[in-house]
N, CA and C atoms as a LAMMPS dump frame, in Angstrom:
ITEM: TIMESTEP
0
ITEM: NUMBER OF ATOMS
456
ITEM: BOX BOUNDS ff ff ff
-5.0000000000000000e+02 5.0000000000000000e+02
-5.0000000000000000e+02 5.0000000000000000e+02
-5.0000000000000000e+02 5.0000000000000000e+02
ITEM: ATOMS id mol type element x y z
1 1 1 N 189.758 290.633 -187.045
2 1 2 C 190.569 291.806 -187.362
3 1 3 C 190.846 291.831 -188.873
4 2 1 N 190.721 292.992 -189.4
5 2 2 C 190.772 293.036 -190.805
6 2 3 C 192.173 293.508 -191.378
7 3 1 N 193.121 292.36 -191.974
8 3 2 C 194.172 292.562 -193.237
9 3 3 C 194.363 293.81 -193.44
10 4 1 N 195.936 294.225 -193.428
11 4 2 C 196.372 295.336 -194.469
12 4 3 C 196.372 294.769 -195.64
13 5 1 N 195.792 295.286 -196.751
14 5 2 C 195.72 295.047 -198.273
15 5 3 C 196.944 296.085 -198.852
16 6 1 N 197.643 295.197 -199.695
17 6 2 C 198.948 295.86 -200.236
18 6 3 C 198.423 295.892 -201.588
19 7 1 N 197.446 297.825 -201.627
20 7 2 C 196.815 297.81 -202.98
21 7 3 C 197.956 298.688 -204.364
22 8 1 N 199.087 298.542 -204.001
23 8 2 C 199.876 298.534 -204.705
24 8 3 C 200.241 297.307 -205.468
25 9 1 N 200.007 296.365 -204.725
26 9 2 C 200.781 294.771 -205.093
27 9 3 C 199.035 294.133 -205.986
28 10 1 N 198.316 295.103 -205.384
29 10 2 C 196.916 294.723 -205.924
30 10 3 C 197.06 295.316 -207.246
31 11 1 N 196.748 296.246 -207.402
32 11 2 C 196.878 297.322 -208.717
33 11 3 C 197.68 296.713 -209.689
34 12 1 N 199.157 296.457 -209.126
35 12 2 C 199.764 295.482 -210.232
36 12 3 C 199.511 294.017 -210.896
37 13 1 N 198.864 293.388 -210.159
38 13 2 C 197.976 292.481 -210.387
39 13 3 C 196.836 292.383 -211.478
40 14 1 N 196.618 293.717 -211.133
41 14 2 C 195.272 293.602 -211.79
42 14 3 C 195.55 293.856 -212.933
43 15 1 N 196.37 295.214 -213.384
44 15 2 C 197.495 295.591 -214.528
45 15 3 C 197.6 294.486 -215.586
46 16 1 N 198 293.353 -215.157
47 16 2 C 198.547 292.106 -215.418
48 16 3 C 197.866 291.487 -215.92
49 17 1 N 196.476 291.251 -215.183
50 17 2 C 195.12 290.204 -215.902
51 17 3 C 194.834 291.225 -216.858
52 18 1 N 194.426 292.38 -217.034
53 18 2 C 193.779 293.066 -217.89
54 18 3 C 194.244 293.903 -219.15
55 19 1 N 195.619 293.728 -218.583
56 19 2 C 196.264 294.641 -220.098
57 19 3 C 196.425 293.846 -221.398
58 20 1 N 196.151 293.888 -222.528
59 20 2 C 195.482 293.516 -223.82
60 20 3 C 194.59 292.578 -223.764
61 21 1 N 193.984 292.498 -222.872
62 21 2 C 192.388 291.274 -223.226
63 21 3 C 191.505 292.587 -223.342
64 22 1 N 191.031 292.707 -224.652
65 22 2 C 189.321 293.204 -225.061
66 22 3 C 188.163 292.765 -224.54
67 23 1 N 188.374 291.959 -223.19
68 23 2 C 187.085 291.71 -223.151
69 23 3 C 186.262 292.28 -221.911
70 24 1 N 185.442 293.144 -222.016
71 24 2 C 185.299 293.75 -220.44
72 24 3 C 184.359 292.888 -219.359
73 25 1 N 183.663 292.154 -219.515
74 25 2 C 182.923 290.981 -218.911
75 25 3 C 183.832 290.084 -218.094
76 26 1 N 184.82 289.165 -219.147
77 26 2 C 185.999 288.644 -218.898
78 26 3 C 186.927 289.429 -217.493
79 27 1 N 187.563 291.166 -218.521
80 27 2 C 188.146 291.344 -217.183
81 27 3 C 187.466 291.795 -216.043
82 28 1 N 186.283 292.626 -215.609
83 28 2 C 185.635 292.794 -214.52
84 28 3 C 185.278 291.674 -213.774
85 29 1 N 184.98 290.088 -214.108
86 29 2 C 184.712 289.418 -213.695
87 29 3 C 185.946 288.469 -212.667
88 30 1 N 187.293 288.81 -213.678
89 30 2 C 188.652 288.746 -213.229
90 30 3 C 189.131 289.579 -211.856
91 31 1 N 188.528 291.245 -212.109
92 31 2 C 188.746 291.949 -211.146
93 31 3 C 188.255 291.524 -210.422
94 32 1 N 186.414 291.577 -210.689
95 32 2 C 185.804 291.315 -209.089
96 32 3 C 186.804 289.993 -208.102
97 33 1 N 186.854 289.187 -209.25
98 33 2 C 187.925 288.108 -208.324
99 33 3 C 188.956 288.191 -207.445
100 34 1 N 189.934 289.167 -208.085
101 34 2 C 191.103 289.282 -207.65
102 34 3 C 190.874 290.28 -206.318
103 35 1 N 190.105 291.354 -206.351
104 35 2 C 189.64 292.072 -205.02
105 35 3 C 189.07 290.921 -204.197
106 36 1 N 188.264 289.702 -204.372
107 36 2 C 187.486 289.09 -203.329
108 36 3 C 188.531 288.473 -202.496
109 37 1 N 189.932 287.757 -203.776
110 37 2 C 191.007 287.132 -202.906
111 37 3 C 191.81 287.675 -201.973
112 38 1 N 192.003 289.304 -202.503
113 38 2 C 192.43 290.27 -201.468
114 38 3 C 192.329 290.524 -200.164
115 39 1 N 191.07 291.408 -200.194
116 39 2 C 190.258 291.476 -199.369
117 39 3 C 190.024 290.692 -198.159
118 40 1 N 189.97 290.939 -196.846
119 40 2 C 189.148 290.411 -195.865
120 40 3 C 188.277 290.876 -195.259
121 41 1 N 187.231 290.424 -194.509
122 41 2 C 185.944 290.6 -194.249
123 41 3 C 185.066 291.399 -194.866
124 42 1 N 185.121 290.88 -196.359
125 42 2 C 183.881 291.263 -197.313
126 42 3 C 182.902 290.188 -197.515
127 43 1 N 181.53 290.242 -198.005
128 43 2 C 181.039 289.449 -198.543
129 43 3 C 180.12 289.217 -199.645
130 44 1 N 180.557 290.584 -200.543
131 44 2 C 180.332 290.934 -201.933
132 44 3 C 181.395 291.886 -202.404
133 45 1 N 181.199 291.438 -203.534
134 45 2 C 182.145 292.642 -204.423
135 45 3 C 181.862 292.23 -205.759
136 46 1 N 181.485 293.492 -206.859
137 46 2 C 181.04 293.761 -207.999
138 46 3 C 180.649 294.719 -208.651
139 47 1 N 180.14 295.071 -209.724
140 47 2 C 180.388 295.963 -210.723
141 47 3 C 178.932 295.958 -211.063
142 48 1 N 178.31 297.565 -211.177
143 48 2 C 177.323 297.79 -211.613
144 48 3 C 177.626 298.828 -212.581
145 49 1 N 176.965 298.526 -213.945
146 49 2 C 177.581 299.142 -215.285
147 49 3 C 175.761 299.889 -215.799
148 50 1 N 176.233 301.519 -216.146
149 50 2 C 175.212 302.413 -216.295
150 50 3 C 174.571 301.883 -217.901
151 51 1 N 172.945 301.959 -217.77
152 51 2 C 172.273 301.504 -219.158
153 51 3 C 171.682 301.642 -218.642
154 52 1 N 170.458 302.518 -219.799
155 52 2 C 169.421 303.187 -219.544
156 52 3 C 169.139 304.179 -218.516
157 53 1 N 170.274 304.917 -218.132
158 53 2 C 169.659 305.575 -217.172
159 53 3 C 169.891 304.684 -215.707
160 54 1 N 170.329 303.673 -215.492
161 54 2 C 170.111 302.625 -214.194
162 54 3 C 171.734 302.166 -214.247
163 55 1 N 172.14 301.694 -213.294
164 55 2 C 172.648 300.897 -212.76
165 55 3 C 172.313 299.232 -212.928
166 56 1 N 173.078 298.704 -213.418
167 56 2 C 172.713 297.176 -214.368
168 56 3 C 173.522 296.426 -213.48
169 57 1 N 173.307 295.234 -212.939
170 57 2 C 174.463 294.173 -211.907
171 57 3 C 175.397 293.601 -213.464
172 58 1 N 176.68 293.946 -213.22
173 58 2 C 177.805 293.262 -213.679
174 58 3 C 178.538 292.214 -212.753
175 59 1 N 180.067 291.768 -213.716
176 59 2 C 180.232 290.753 -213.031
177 59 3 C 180.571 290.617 -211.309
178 60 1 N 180.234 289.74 -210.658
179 60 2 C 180.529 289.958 -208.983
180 60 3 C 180.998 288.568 -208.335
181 61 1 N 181.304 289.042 -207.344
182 61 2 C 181.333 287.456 -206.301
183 61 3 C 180.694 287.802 -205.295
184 62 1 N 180.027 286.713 -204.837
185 62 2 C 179.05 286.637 -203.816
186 62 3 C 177.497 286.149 -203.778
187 63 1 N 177.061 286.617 -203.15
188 63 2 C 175.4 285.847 -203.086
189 63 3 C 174.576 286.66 -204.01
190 64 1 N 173.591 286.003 -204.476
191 64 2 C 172.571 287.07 -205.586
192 64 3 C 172.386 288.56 -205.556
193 65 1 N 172.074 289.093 -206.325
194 65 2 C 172.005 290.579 -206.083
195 65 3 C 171.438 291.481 -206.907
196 66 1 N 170.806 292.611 -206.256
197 66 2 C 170.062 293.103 -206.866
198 66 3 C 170.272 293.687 -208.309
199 67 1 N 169.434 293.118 -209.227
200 67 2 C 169.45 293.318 -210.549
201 67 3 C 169.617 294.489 -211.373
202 68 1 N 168.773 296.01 -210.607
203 68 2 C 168.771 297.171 -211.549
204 68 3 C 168.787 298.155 -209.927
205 69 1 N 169.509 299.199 -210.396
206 69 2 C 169.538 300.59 -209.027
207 69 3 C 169.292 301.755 -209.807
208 70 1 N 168.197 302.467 -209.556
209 70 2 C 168.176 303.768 -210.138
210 70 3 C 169.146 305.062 -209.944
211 71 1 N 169.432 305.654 -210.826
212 71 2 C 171.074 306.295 -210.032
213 71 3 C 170.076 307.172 -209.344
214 72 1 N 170.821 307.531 -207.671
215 72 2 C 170.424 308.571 -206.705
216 72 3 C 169.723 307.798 -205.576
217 73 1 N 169.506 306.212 -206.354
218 73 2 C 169.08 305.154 -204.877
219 73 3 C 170.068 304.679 -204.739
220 74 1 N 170.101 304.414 -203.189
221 74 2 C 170.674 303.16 -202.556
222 74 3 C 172.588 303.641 -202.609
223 75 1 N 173.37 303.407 -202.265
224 75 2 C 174.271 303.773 -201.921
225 75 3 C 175.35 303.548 -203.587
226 76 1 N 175.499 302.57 -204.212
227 76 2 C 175.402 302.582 -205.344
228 76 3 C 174.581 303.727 -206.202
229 77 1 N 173.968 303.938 -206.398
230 77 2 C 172.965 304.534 -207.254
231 77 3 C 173.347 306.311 -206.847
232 78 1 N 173.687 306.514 -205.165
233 78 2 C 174.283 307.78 -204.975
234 78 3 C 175.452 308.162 -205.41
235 79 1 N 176.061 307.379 -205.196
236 79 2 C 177.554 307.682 -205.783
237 79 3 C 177.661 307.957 -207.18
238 80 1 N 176.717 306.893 -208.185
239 80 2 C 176.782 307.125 -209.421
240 80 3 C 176.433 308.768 -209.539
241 81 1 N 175.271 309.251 -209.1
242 81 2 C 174.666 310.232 -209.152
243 81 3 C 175.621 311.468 -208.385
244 82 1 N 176.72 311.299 -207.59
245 82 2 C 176.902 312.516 -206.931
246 82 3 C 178.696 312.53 -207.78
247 83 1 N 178.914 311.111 -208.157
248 83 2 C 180.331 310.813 -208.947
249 83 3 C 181.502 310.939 -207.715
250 84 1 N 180.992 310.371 -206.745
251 84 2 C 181.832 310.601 -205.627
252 84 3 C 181.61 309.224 -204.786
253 85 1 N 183.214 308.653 -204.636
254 85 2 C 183.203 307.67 -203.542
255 85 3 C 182.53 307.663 -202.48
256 86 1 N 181.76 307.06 -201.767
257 86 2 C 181.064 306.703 -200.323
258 86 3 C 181.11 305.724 -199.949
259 87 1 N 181.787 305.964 -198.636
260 87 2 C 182.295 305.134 -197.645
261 87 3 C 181.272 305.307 -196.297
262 88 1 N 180.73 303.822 -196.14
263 88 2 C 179.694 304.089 -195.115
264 88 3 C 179.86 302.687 -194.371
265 89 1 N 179.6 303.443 -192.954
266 89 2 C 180.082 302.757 -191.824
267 89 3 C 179.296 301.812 -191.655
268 90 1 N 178.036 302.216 -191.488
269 90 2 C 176.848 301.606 -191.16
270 90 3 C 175.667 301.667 -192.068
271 91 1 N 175.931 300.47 -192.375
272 91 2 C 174.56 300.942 -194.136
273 91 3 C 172.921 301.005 -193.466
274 92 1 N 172.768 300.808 -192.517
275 92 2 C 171.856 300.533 -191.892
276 92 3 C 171.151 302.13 -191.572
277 93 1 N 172.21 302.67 -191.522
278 93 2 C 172.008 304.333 -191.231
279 93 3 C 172.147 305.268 -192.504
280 94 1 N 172.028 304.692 -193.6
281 94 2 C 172.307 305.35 -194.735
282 94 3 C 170.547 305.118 -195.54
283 95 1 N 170.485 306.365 -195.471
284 95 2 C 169.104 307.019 -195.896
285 95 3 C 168.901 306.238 -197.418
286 96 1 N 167.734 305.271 -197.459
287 96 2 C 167.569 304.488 -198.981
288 96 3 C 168.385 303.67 -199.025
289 97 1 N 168.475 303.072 -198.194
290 97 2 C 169.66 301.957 -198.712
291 97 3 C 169.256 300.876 -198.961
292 98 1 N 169.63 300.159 -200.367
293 98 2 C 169.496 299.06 -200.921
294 98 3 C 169.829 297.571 -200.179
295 99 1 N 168.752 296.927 -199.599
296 99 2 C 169.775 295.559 -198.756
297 99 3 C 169.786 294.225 -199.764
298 100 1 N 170.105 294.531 -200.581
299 100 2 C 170.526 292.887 -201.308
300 100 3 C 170.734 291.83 -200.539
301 101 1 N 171.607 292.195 -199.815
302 101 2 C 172.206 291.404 -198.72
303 101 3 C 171.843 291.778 -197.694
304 102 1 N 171.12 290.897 -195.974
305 102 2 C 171.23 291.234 -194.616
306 102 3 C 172.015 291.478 -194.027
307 103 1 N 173.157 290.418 -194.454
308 103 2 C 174.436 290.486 -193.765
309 103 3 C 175.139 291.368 -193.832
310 104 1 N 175.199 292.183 -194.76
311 104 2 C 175.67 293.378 -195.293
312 104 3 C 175.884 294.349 -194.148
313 105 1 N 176.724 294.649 -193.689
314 105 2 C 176.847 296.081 -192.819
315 105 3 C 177.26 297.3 -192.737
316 106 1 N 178.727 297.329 -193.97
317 106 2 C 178.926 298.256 -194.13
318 106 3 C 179.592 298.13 -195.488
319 107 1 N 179.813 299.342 -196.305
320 107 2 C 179.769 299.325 -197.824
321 107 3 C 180.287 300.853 -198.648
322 108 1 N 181.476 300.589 -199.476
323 108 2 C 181.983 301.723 -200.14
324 108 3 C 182.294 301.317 -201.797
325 109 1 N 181.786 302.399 -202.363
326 109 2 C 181.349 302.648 -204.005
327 109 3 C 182.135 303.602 -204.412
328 110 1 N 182.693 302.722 -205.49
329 110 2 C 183.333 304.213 -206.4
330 110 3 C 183.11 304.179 -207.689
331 111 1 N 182.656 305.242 -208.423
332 111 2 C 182.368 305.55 -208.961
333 111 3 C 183.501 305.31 -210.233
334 112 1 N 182.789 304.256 -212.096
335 112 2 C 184.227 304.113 -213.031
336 112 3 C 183.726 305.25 -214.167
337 113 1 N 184.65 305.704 -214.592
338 113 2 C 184.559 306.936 -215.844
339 113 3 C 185.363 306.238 -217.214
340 114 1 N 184.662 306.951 -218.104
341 114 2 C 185.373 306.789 -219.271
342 114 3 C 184.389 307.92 -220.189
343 115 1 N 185.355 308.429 -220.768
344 115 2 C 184.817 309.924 -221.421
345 115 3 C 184.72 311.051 -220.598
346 116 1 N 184.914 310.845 -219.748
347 116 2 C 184.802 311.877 -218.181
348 116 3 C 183.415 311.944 -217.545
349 117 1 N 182.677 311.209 -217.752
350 117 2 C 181.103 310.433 -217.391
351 117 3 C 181.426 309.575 -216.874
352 118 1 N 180.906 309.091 -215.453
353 118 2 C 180.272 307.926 -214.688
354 118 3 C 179.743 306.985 -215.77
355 119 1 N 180.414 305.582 -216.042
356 119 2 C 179.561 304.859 -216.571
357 119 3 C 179.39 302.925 -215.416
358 120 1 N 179.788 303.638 -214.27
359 120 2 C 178.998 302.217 -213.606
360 120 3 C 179.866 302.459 -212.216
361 121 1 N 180.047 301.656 -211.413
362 121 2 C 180.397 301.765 -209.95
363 121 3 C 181.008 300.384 -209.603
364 122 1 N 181.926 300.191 -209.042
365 122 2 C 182.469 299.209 -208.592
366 122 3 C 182.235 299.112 -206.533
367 123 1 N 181.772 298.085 -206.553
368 123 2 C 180.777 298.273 -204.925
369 123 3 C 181.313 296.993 -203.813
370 124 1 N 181.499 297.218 -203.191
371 124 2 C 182.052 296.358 -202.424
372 124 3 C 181.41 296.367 -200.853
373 125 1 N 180.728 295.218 -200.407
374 125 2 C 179.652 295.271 -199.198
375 125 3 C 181.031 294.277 -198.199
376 126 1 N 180.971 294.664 -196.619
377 126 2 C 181.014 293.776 -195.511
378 126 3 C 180.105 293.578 -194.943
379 127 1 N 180.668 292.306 -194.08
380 127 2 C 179.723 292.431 -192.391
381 127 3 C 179.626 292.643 -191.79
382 128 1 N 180.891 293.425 -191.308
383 128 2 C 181.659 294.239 -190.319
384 128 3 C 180.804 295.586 -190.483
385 129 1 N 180.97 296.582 -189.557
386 129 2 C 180.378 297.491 -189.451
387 129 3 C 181.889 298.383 -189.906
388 130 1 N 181.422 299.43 -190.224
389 130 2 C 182.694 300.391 -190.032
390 130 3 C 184.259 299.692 -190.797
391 131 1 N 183.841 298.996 -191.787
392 131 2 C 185.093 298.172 -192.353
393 131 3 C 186.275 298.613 -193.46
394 132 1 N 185.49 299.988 -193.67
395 132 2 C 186.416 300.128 -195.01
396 132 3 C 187.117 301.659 -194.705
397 133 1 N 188.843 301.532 -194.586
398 133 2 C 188.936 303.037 -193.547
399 133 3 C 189.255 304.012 -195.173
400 134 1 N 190.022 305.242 -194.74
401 134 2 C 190.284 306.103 -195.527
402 134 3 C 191.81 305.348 -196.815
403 135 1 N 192.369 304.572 -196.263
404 135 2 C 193.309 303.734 -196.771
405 135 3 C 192.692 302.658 -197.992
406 136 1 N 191.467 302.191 -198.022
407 136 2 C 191.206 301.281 -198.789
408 136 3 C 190.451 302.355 -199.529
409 137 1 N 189.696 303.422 -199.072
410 137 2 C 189.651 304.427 -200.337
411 137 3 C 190.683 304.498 -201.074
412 138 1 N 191.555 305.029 -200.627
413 138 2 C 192.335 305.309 -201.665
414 138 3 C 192.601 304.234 -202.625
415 139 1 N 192.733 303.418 -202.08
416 139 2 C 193.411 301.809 -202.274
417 139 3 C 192.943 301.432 -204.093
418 140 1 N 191.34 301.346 -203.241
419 140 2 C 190.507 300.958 -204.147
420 140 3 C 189.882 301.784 -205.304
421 141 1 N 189.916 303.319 -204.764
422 141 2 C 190.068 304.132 -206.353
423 141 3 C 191.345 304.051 -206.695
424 142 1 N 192.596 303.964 -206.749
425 142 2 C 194.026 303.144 -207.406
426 142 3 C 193.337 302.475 -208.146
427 143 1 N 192.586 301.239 -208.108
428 143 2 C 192.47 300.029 -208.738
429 143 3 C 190.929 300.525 -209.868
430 144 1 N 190.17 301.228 -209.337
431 144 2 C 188.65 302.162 -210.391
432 144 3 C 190.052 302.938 -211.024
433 145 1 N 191.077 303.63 -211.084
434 145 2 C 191.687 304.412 -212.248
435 145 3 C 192.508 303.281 -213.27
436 146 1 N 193.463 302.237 -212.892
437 146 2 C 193.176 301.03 -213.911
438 146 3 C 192.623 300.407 -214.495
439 147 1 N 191.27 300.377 -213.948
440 147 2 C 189.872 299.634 -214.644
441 147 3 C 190.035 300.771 -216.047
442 148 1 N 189.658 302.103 -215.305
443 148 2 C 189.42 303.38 -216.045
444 148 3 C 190.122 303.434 -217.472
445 149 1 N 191.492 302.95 -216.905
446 149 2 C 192.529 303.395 -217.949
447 149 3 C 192.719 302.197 -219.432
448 150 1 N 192.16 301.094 -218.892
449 150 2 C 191.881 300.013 -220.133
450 150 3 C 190.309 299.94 -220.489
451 151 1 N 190.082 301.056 -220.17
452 151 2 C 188.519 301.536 -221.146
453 151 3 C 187.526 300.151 -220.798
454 152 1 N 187.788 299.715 -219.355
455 152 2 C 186.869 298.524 -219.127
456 152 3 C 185.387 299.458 -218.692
């Protein structure tokens, strides 16, 4: 059974690690952390940052992962491209979908801005099917508009 996440108590957290450190490597790598400790029944979470045209793997926790996503592939790569969160139940049923991971089952992306442009996606995979409800949307764009707001 999957945890209520108190992404208020999260958000402030994160507030905390990231407000005056310049370093965006440093704090995304901090974030991805602090979401993994959060979180239950995930088994990735990380940051894919836009260059060249692609989707580039930033910092994450979890098992290896795929290196480059063209925006408009793979569930990552849509979101970048449509600039809209997706929340998907079953990645298995999601047309192009990227499997980095097998275990992977279900998976929601949101999309980070700065300048009012998409410049990368913060992605978060389970194993669970159907794991991420309308509540951790919100939750978790809360925590993509703090990233947002210290120009990480």
């Amino acid at each position: 059974m999957t945890r209520k996440t108190d992404y208020q108590l999260l958000s402030r957290e994160l507030r905390g690690l990231i407000e005056g450190v310049n370093h965006v490597v440093a704090n995304l790598a901090n974030a991805s952390a602090l979401i993994n400790e959060y979180l239950s029944d995930i088994n990735w979470v990380g940051f894919y940052l836009l260059e060249d045209n692609k989707l580039v793997l930033g910092p994450f926790q979890g098992k290896v992962a795929c290196i480059e996503i063209a925006i408009g592939k793979g569930v990552c790569g849509t979101a970048a491209s449509e600039d809209r969160t997706l929340l998907v139940a079953n990645v298995h049923e999601f047309k192009g979908h990227i499997a980095c991971d097998s275990a992977s089952n279900s998976e929601i992306v949101i999309p980070l801005h700065k300048d009012n442009k998409v410049y990368g996606v913060l992605d978060i995979d389970s194993p669970m099917l159907n794991r991420f409800t309308a509540e951790d949307k919100e939750g978790l764009e809360l925590l993509a508009r703090v990233i947002e707001e210290y120009g990480i």
